[in-house]
N, C-alpha and C positions, 0 to 999 in steps of 0.2 A: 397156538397159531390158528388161522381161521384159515378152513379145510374149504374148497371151493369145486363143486361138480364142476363148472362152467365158468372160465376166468369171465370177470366182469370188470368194468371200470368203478372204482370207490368214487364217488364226487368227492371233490373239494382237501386240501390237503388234510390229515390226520393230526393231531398231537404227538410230540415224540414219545411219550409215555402209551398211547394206547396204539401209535402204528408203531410202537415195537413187539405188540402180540399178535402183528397181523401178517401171515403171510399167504401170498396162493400158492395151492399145489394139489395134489390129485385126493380123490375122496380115497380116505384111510378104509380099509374093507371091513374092518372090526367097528365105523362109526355106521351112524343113524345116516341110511338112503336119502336123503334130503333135495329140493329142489336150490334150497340156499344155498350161501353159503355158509358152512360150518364151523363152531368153535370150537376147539378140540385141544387140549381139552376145555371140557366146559366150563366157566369163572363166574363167582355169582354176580350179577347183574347191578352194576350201580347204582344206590338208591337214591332218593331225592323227597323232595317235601315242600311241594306246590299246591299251589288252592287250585280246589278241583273246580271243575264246570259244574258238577252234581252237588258241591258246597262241604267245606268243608274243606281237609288238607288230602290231596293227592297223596299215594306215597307206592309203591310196588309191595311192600310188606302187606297190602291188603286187599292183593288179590291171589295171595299166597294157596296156591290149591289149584289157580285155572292158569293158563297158559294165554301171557300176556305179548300184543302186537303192537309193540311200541314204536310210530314215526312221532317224525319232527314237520311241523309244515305250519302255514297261518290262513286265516279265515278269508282274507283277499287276495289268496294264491289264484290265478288266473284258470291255472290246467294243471300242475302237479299233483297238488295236493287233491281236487276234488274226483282226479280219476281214480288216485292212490284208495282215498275212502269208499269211494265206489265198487274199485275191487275188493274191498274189504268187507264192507255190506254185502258184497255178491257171494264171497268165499261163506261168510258167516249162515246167511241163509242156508248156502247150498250143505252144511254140515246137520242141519236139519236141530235135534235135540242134544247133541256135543258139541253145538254154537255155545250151547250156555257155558261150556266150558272154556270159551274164550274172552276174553278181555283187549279193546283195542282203547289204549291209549294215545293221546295224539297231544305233544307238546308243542308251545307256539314258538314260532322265531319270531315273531311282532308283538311285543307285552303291551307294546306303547296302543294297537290299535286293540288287542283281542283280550278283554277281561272275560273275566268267568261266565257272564251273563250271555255275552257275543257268542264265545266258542259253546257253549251249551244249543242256543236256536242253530248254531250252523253244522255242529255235529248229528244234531237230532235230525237236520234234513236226508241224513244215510242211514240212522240205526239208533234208535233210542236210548240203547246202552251203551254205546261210544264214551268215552269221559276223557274232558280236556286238560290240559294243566295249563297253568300263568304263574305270573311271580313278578318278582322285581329285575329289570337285566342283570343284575350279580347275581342272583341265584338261578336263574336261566345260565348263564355265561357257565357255570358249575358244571350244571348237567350238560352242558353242549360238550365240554374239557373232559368229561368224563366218558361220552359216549363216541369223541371222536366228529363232532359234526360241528359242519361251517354253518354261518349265517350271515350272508354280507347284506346290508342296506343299500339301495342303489337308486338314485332320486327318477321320479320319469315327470318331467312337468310341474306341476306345483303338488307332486302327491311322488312315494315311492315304493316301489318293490322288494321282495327281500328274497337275495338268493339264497338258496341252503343245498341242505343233501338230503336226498331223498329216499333211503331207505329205509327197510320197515326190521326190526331185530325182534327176535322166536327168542321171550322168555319161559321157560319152561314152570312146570307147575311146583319146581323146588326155587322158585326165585334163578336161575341160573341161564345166563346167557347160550343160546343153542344155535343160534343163526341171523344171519344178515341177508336179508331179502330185497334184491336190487330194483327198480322203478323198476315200470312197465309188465310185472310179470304177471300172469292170469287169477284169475280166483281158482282154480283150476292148479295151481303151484298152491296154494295157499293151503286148501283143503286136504294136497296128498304132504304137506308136510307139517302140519297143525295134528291131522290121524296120527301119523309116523311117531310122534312126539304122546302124544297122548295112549297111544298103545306100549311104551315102554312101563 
């Protein structure tokens, strides 16, 4: 079940396979103090096999060691996405020489506009070691099934928008899912539970 300090709203409906591991309720005293929310217990982290922005195949097997900050968001997100990374560059700084020890992936919900090349110039504008994933929409559609996240298309004009969900998930340095981190929270949430994780 996912263990939650602080009820939050999930965006966007779940899959019935992954919102039957999700439930809120009060943090377990024997779990990790965490700002997220928590998965408890912990299940290793879905894997996947997308071309990375840094070239080559994406995959979470190979950041196996540091503890990975996996959102969803795309390169012509208006405000979601570019606060989200920004809080993320901010936490990453502020952890000073145990930044290195983080990994923030950031997969797209737009394949059709954001190839490898796109999401690499627009990742770099927050933190040069960002790295993005793409694919084909059937293998995007995979990982979205897998992680529980929406992505709806929605036309504005002769051009369109793509709504998603916006949270960020604390894979730990075993591969294993540890937390769900709701939009809008501080770099400041990030770095006391990025430590918390990493001092285990």
């Amino acid at each position: 079940m996912l263990t939650m300090k602080h009820p939050v709203r999930i965006a966007g409906s779940l899959t019935a396979a992954f919102a039957s591991l999700l439930t809120l309720v009060t943090l377990a005293a024997d779990g990790p103090t965490l700002k997220a929310g928590v998965f408890e217990p912990p299940r290793a982290a879905p894997e996947f096999s997308l071309d990375a922005s840094s070239g080559g195949k994406l995959s979470l097997a190979s950041y196996r060691g540091k503890l990975v900050l996996l959102g969803f968001g795309f390169t012509s997100c208006p405000e979601v996405c570019p606060t989200t990374l920004a809080t993320l560059a901010q936490a990453r700084k502020r952890l000073g020489e145990q930044g290195e020890l983080v990994q923030v992936v950031y997969v797209t919900v737009d394949p059709e506009r954001d190839s490898a090349d796109r999401m690499r110039a627009y990742l770099g504008g927050f933190d040069a070691s960002f790295v993005g994933g793409t694919g084909t929409p059937a293998q995007l559609e995979a990982v979205y099934k897998n992680y529980g996240v929406t992505a709806q298309r929605k036309p504005i004009g002769d051009s369109y928008t793509v709504a998603h969900s916006s949270s960020v998930y604390l894979i730990d340095q075993k591969g294993l899912l540890r937390g769900m981190m709701p939009y809008g929270r501080l770099p400041a949430d990030y770095v006391h539970d990025v430590l918390a994780l990493l001092s285990e």
